[in-house]
C-alpha positions as CSV (number, residue, x, y, z in Angstrom):
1,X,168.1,75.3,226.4
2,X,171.1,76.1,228.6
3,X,174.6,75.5,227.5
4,X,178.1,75.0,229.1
5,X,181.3,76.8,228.7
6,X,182.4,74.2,225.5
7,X,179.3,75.1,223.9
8,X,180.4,78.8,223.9
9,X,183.6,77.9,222.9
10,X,182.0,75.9,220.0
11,X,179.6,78.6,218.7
12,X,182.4,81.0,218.8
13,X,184.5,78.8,216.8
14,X,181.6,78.6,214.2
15,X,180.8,82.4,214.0
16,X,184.7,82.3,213.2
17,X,184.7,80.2,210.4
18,X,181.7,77.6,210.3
19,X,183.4,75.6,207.4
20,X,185.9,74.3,210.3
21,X,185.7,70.2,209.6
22,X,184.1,68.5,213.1
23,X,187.6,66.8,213.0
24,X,189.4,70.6,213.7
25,X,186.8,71.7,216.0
26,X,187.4,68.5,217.9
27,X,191.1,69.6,218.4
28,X,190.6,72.9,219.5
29,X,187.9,71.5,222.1
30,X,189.8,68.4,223.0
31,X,186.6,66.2,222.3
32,X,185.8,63.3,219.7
33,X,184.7,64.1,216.1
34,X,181.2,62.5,217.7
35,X,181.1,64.6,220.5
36,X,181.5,67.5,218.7
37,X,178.8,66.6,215.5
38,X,176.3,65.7,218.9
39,X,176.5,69.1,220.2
40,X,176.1,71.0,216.7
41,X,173.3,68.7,216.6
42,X,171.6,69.7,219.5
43,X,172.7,73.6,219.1
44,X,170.7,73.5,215.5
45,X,167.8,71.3,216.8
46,X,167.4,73.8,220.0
47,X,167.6,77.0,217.6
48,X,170.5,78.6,218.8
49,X,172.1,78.0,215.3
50,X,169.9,79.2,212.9
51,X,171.8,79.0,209.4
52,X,175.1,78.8,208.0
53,X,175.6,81.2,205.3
54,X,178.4,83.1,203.0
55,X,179.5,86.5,204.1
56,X,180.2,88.5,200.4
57,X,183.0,91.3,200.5
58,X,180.6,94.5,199.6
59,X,183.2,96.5,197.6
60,X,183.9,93.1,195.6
61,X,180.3,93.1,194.5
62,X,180.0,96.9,194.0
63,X,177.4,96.7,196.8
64,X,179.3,99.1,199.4
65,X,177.4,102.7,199.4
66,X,176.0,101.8,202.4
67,X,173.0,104.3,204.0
68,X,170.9,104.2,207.1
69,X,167.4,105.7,206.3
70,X,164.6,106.8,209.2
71,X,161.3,105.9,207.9
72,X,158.4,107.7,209.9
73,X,154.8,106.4,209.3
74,X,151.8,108.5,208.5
75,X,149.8,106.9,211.0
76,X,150.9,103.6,213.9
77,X,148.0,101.5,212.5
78,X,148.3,97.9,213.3
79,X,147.4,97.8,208.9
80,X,150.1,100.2,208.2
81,X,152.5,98.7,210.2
82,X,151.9,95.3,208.7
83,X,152.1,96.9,204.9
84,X,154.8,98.2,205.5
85,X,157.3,95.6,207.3
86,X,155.6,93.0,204.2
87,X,156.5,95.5,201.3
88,X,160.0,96.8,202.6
89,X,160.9,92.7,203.1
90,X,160.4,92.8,199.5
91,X,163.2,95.6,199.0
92,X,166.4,93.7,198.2
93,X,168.5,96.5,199.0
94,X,167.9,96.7,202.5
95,X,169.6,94.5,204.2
96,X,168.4,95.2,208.0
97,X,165.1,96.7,209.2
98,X,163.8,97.5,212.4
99,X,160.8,98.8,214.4
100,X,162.3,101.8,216.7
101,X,161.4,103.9,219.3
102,X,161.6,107.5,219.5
103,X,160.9,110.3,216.7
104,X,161.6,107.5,213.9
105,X,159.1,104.6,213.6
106,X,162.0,102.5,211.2
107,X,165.3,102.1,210.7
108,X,166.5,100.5,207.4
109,X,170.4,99.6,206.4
110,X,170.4,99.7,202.7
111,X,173.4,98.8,200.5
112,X,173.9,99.8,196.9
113,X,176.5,101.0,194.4
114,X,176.7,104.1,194.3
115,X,174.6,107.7,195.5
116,X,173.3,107.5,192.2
117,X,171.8,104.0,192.9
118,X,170.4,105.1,196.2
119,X,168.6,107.9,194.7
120,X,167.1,105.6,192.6
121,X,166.7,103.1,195.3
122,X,164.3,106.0,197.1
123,X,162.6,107.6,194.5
124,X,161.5,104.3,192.4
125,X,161.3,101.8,195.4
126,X,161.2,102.9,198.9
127,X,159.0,106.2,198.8
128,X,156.7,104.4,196.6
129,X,155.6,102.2,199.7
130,X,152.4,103.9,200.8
131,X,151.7,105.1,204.4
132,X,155.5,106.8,204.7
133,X,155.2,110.2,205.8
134,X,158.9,110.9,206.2
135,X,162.6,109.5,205.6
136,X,165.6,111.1,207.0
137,X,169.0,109.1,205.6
138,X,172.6,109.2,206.8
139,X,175.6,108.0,204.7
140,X,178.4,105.7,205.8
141,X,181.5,107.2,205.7
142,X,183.9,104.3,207.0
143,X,183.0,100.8,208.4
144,X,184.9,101.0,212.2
145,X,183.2,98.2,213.3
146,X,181.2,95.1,211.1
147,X,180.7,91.6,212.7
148,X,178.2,88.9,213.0
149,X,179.9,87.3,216.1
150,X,177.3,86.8,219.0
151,X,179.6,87.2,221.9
152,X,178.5,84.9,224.4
């Protein structure tokens, strides 16, 4: 699907606050209510919006001990592989997970209270996944940088 310039204009306006009334986003695009509900419309039809969902403040939850952990496989068997992604999708602490390139087969964002909770987090959940041969994690020390803005 290709989109114009108002469209862009549109999806930034949601990533900026997607409970904006079709009314508002009609004034900032200098369209009708009905043009504008058409084109969200089409833009969640076509895929390019996926979901609308709540972002929660992490130190309001107690959830901000945030940690980035390499995870290197034993072996790069198609069975392994697949084990692994479907058990660590179970892991409600990680928040982000991805298949890397370079000395590191994984990276994993996982979010938790406190070092305390991490620890546990490792020890009783994540090492416990079979097929991990080694982790190497890193600690946040201050967020510069968070957003979930698509810049377009």
């Amino acid at each position: 699907m290709t989109f114009d310039a108002i469209d862009k204009k549109l999806l930034h306006l949601l990533q900026t606050d997607s409970k904006q009334t079709n009314k508002a986003l009609a004034y900032h695009l200098n369209l009708s209510v009905t043009a504008v509900y058409e084109r969200i419309k089409k833009l969640e039809k076509s895929g390019i919006i996926k979901n609308y969902v709540a972002l929660v403040d992490k130190t309001k939850v107690e959830k901000d001990f945030v940690a980035f952990c390499h995870v290197k496989l034993v072996q790069h068997t198609q069975d392994y592989v697949i084990r692994f992604e479907r058990e660590v999708n179970e892991l409600n602490e990680v928040l982000e997970c991805y298949h890397i390139s370079g000395d590191y087969d994984y990276l994993l964002k996982v979010l938790v209270k406190d070092i305390k909770a991490f620890r546990i987090f490792m020890v009783e959940k994540l090492t416990k996944i079979n097929h991990i041969g080694s982790t190497h994690s890193m600690f946040m020390i201050n967020e510069v940088k968070h957003t979930t803005e698509i810049s377009l």
